[in-house]
Structure formats: structure tokens, C-alpha cells
C-alpha positions in Angstrom: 0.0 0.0 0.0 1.0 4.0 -0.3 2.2 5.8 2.7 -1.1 7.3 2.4 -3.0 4.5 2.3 -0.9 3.3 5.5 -1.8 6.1 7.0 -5.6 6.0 7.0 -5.4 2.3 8.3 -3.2 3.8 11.1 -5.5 6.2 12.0 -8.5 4.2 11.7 -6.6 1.5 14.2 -5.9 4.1 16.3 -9.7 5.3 17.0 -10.8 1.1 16.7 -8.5 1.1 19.5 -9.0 3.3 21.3 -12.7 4.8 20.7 -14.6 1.5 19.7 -12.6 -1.2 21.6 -13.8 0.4 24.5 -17.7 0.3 23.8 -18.4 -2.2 21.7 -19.1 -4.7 24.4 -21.2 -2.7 26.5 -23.1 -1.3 23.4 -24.2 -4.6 21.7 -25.4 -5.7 25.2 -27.6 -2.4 25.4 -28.6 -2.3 22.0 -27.4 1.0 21.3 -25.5 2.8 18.6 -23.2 5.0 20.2 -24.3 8.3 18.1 -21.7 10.4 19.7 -18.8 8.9 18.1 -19.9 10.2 14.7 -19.1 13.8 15.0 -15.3 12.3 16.1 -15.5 9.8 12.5 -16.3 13.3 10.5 -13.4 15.1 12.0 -11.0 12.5 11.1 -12.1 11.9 7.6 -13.3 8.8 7.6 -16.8 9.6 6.6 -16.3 11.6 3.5 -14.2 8.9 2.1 -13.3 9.9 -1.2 -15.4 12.9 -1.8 -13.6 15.6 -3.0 -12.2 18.1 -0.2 -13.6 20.6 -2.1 -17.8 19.1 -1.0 -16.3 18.4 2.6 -14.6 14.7 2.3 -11.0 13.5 2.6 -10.2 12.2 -0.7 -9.0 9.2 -0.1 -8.9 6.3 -2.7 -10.9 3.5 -2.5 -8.7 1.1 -0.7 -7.4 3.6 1.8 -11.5 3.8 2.8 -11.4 -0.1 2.5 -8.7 -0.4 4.9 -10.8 2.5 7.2 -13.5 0.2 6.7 -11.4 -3.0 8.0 -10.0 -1.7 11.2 -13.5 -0.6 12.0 -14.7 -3.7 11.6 -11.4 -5.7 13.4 -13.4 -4.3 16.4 -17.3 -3.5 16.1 -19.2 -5.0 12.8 -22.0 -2.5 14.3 -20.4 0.7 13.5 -18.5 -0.7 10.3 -21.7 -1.1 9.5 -23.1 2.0 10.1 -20.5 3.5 7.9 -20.9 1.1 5.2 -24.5 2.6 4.6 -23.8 6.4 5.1 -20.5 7.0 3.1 -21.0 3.9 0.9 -24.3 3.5 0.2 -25.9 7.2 0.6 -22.4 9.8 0.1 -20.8 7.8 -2.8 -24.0 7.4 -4.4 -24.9 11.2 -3.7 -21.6 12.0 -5.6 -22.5 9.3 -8.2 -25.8 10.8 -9.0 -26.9 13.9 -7.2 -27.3 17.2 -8.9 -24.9 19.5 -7.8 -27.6 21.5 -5.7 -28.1 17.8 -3.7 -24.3 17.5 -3.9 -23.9 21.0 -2.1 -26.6 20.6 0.2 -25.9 17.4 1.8 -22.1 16.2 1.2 -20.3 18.7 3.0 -22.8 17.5 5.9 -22.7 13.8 5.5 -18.9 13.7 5.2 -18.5 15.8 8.9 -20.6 13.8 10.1 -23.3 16.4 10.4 -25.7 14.7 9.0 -26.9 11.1 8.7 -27.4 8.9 5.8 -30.0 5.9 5.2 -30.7 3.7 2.1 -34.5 3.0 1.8 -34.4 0.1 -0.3 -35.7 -2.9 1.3 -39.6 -4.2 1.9 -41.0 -7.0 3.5 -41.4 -8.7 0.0 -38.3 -7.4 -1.3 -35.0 -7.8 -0.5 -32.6 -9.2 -2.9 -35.3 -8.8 -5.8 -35.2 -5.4 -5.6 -37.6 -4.7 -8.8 -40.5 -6.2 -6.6 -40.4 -3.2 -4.4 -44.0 -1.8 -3.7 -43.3 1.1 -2.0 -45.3 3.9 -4.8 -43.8 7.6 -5.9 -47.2 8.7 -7.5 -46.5 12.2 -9.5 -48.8 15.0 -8.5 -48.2 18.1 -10.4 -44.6 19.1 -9.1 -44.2 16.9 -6.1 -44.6 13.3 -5.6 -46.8 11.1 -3.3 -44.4 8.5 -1.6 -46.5 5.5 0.2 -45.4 2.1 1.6 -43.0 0.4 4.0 -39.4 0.1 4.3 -37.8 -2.3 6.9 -34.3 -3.5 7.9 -33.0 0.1 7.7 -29.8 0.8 8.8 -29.4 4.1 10.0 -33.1 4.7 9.8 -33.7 5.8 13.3 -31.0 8.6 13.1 -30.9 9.4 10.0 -31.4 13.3 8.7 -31.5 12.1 5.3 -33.1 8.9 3.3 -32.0 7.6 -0.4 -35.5 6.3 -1.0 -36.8 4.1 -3.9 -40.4 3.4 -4.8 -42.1 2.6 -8.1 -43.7 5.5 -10.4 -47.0 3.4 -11.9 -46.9 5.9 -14.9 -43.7 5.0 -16.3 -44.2 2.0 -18.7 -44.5 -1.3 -16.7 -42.9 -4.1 -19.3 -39.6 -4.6 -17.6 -40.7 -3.4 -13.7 -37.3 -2.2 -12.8 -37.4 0.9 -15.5 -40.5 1.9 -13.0 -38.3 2.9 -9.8 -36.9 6.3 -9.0 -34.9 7.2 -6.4 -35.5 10.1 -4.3 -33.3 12.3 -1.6 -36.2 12.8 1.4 -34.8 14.2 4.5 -36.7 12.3 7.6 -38.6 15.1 9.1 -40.7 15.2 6.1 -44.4 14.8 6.8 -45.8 11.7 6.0 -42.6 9.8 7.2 -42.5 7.4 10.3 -40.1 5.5 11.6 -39.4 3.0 14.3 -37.9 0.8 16.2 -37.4 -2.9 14.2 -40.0 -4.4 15.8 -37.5 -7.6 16.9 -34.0 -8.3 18.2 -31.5 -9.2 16.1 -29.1 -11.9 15.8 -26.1 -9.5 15.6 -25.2 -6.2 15.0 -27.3 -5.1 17.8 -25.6 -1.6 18.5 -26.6 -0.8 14.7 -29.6 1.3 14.5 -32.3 -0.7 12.2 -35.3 0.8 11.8 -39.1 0.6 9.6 -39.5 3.6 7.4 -43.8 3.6 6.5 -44.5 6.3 4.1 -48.2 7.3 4.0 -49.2 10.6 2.0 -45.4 11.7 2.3 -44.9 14.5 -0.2 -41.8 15.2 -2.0 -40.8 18.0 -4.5 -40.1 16.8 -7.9 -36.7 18.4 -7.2 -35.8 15.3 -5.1 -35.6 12.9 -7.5 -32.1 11.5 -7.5 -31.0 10.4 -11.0 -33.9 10.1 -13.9 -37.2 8.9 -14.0 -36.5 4.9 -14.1 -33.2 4.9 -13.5 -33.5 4.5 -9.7 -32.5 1.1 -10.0 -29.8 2.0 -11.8 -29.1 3.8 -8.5 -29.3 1.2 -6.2 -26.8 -1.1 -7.6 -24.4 1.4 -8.3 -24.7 2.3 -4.5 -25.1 -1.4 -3.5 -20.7 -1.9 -5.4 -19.8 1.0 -2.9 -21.6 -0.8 -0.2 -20.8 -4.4 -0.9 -16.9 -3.1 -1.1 -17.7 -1.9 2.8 -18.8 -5.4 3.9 -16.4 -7.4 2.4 -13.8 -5.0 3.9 -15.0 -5.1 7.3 -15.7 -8.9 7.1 -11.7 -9.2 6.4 -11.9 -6.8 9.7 -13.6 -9.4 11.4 -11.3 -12.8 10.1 -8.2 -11.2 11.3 -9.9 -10.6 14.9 -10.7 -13.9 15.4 -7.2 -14.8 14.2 -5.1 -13.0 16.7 -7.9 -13.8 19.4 -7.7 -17.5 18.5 -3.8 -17.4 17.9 -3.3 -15.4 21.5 -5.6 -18.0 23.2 -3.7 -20.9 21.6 -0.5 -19.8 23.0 -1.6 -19.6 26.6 -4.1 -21.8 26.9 -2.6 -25.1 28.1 -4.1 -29.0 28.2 -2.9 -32.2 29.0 0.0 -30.6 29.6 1.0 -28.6 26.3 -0.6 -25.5 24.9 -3.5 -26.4 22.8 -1.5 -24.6 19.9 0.8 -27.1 19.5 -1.5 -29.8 18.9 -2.0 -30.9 14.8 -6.0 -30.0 15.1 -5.4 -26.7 16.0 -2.6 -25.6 14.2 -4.7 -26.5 11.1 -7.8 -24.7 11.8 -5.4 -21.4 12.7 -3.4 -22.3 9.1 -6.7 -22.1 7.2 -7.6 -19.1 8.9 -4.6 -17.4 8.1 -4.6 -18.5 4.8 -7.9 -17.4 4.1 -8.1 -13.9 5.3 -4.9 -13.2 3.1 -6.9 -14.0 0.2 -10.0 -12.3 1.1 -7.6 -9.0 1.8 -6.1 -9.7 -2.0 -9.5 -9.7 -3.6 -10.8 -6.6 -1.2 -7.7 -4.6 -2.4 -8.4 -5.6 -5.8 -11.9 -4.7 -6.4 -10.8 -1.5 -4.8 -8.0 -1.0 -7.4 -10.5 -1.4 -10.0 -12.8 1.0 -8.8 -9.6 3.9 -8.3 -8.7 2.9 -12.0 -12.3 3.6 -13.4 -12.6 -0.1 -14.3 -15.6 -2.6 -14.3 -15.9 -3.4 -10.6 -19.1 -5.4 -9.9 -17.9 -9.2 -10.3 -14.3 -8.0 -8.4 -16.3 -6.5 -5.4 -19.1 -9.2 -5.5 -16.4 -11.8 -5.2 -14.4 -10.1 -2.3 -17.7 -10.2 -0.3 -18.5 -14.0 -1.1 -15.1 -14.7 -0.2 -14.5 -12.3 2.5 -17.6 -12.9 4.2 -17.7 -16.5 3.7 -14.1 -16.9 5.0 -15.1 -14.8 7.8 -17.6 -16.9 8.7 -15.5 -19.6 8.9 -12.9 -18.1 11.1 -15.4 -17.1 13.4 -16.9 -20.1 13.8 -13.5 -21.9 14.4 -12.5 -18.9 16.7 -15.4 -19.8 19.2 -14.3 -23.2 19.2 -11.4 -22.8 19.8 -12.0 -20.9 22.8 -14.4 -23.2 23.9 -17.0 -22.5 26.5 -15.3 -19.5 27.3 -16.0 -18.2 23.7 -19.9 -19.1 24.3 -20.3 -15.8 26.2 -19.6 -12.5 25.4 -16.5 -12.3 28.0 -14.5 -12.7 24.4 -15.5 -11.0 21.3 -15.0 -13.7 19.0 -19.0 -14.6 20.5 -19.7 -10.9 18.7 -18.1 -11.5 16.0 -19.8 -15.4 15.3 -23.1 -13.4 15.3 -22.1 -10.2 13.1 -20.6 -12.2 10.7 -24.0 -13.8 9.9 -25.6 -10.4 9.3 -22.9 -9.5 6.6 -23.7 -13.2 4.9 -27.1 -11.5 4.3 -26.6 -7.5 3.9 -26.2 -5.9 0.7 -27.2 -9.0 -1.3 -26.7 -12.1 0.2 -24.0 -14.6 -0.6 -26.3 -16.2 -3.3 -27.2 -13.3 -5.0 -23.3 -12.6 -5.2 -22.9 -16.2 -7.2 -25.7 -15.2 -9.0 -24.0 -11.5 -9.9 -20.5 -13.5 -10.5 -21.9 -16.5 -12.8 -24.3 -13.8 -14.4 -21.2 -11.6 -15.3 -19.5 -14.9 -16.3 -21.9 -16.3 -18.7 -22.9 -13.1 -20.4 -26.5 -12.4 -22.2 -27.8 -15.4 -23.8 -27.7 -13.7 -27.7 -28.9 -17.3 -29.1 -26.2 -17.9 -31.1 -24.8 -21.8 -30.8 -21.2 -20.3 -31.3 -18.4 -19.9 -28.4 -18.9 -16.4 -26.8 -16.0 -14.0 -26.3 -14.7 -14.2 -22.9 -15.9 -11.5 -20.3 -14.2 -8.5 -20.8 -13.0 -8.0 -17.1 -9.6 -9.1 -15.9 
């Protein structure tokens, strides 16, 4: 990495250490984000990512903010998380698509963390299938009439600010993802509620998830992010920043239950030797080693494609499936390592078994990233009986 690069993952250690490290235990036990750290994230950069100074961010490349987005996650997915959805999904895709009027008026905000960012994208009935979204932007002379439910919102109950996507029945109906629009609608608008996610969840309990219900909420036309039917255009562009986020913070979360489970192996002793120096052990730490290098190879690369202005999708879909699911795998050895002691929450590695779930699912789950991967793969079926070229990306 660059000196600069080395030097956002220094500083983001730094405040894991010694900012996060701290709370994290306490706050997933209480359920509650701790809100107060975000004004401290804004001052040190780390939310405007790499927005130009010139709106408010840092302008850092995209793997210096992938290796922000590890050490974060090294300590608390919960927080990873929460910046995963603001500068990922809601900033980047502000600078992706916004106007410059939108640009002015909520960058410079989101990226000192004046401002909070949510991504309205997810129903009851749809959450990988994104095009069966019901949630309805009904156009009424120069406003819009947003109605329906989003739920699983990260951010929601904080947020100043929601990206939100809903269907416009006028717009021809044949292929139902040229209906949706996205729209920039800051929470205190009338006819938005939110609350509480009804249920606890499995992890990232010190994230804020939330239900957004939309009933009569009015919007001005001038709110519309990107053009009529191309909010789904929107949402997956958002969903690459976001996806690069996760897989980052999952290798955040492999390499914590590595040094947790290569520490306890050291000085944990039975029948008379450490337990790292028995053959079962030494494999399962091996594996883990072996794959969270890997995972941090293809994290780094998807990021490289996205600084060079190259196709990205199929790199970053791969570094979450691999990430995550490598994660998942280290975390799962990690508790068993520790044993009963890593079946409470005295440890982290407990935390982390349960996060890691949460990032098998969010942002597409690790299906829909073969899905994106083969898709990419295989390219449109044209009919012809003929070998295809190959994909274009390398």
C-alpha cells in the first residue's frame, strides 16, 4: 500500500483502538449505537471517504476507505456497518448521481458527520429482488406522493436524510425495474414514520435498524435522484460501494478472530501442552490465516478497480463471497477454539460469530453474489450456438 494509504489504516486503528474497543461490548449488550462517536469519524475523515475536499470529504482512494472500513470492523461490525451505509451506500452514491444542488446541500454535511445517511431500499417482499419493491412515488403536479414500508433500515432511526426508492405506476410497466426512481427525502418530512425494528437481532445489535412507513409523504419533484426509471440504476451502483464496505469489514472481522484464536492458543494449556501445539489446532489457525490473506487480495483488488475507473461489480461481488464466507469460517472456528469461554460474550470472538451472519445477508446475500459472478460470467444469452467472447473484465 501507499504511505497514504498506510496512513488512514493507522488512523483508523488508532480510533478502533481506542474509541470502539472500549464500547463495543457494552453497546451490543444495550442495543445502542453510540451516536456520539460520529461527529469524532467526521473530523478524522473517515466519513467523506473519497469525496472531494472541495464538498467536505478526505479524498481518499478506495482502498485507503477499504482499509478504514477494516480496522473498523477488526473491532465492532456494528459501527463498520453504520458507515458502510452512510459514506457507501448514501455519500458515494450522492456524488454518483446527485445534482450539484443535492451535492452542495448534503455532502459537505454527510462527510463531517453532520448529517446522517439511510438507504430505503428494502420491503418486507423485497429484499434481494429489488424490482418487486411496492413502495409507490405517484407524481402529483410538481411533487410526488411516496406511500409504503421500508424495513431492515440501517441508519433509519437517526438518520437526517433517506436515499429512497419506490415505483412510479406511470412509467411504462414491461420490464418493472425501469419503473423505480430514487429520491433524496430528509426524515422530518411529513408523512414519514419510523421506528424501532420491531425484533431483536441476531447481531449487530448496536446498529440502528429501523421501519420507514411512508403514508401521503410529499416530496418535490426536485428530489428525484437520477432520472425517471433509472432508480434502479441507483441502487446497484450504491449497492458496489456498499458491498466493497462489507467485504472489507468482514476481512476486519477474520483477522480478529485470528489473533484472538492465535493469543488464546498460545496460553491456553491442556494435557499438559498449549493447545496450539496440537496438529488439530494448528490447522484450523493455518486455514484461517490462509484465508483472510486471500480475502484481503481480492478486497484490495476490487478496490483498485474501482480507483482505475474499471468494471468493478464481479471483483467487489467476489471479495464479499469470499470475504464474508471466510469470515464466517474463522469465526466459527474462533469460538471453538476458545471453547466454553468463547460461548459468552466475555470474548469478542462470541460478537463476531453473530455479526458475521448479518454480513452473509446485507447488501445481497452470498447467493445473489454467485448469482452476480456466474451472471457476469456467462454473459446475455444472444442465441447464437457459437463460443462467446470471454468477459471483458480481468
Amino acid at each position: 500500500m501507499t504511505p497514504e494509504q498506510a496512513a488512514w489504516r493507522d488512523r483508523a486503528r488508532a480510533f478502533a483502538h481506542d474509541r470502539l474497543a472500549p464500547l463495543a461490548r457494552q453497546a451490543d449488550e444495550a442495543g445502542r449505537f453510540p451516536i456520539e462517536l460520529v461527529p469524532e469519524m467526521g473530523r478524522a475523515g473517515f466519513l467523506g471517504g473519497p469525496i472531494a475536499p472541495a464538498l467536505g470529504g478526505a479524498g481518499m482512494d478506495h482502498r485507503a476507505l477499504a482499509l478504514v472500513y477494516e480496522e473498523l470492523g477488526y473491532v465492532d461490525s456494528s459501527v463498520r456497518g453504520f458507515m458502510a451505509v452512510h459514506t457507501g451506500l448514501v455519500t458515494l452514491c450522492l456524488a454518483d448521481h446527485g445534482r450539484p444542488d443535492q451535492q452542495a446541500e448534503w455532502l459537505p454535511r454527510l462527510a463531517r458527520g453532520e448529517a446522517i445517511g439511510c438507504y430505503a431500499l428494502t420491503e418486507d417482499e423485497a429484499g434481494s429482488d429489488a424490482a418487486a419493491m411496492r413502495t409507490t412515488a405517484r407524481r402529483d403536479g410538481d411533487h410526488y406522493v411516496l406511500d409504503g414500508r421500508k424495513i431492515w433500515i440501517t441508519n433509519g432511526g437517526i438518520a437526517d436524510v433517506a436515499l429512497v426508492f419506490a415505483r412510479d405506476p406511470s412509467l411504462p410497466a414491461e420490464r418493472p425495474h425501469r419503473q423505480i426512481c430514487a429520491f433524496v427525502v430528509p426524515t422530518d418530512t411529513p408523512g414519514l414514520v419510523r421506528t424501532p425494528l420491531p425484533w431483536r437481532t441476531l447481531g449487530h445489535r448496536a446498529a440502528d435498524h429501523a421501519v420507514l412507513t411512508f403514508d401521503g409523504c410529499r416530496v418535490p419533484a426536485s428530489a428525484r435522484l437520477g432520472a425517471p426509471g433509472g432508480g434502479f440504476r441507483v441502487a446497484m451502483g450504491a449497492l458496489d460501494h456498499g458491498r466493497l464496505g462489507v467485504a472489507a469489514g468482514a476481512v476486519g472481522v477474520g483477522r480478529a478472530c485470528l489473533d484472538a484464536s492465535v493469543a488464546f492458543a498460545r496460553q491456553r494449556r491442556a494435557f499438559g501442552s498449549r493447545i496450539g501445539d496440537f496438529g488439530m489446532i494448528q490447522q484450523a489457525l493455518a486455514d484461517m490465516y490462509a484465508d483472510i490473506e486471500a480475502a484481503a487480495l481480492l478486497v484490495a483488488h476490487a478496490a483498485e478497480r474501482k480507483m482505475a475507473g474499471a468494471p468493478s461489480t464481479r471483483a467487489t461481488a467476489t471479495a464479499k463471497l469470499f470475504a464474508v464466507e471466510a469470515a464466517l469460517r474463522a469465526a466459527d472456528q474462533a469460538v471453538l477454539i476458545h471453547g466454553g469461554r468463547g460461548y459468552g460474550n466475555d470474548v469478542a470472538v462470541e460478537r463476531h460469530w453473530r455479526d458475521i451472519k448479518g454480513l452473509q445477508i446485507y447488501e445481497g446475500t452470498s447467493h445473489i453474489q454467485r448469482l452476480i459472478i456466474a451472471r457476469d460470467l456467462l454473459g446475455p444469452d444472444t442465441g447464437a450456438s457459437e463460443t462467446p467472447p470471454p468477459p471483458e473484465e480481468r
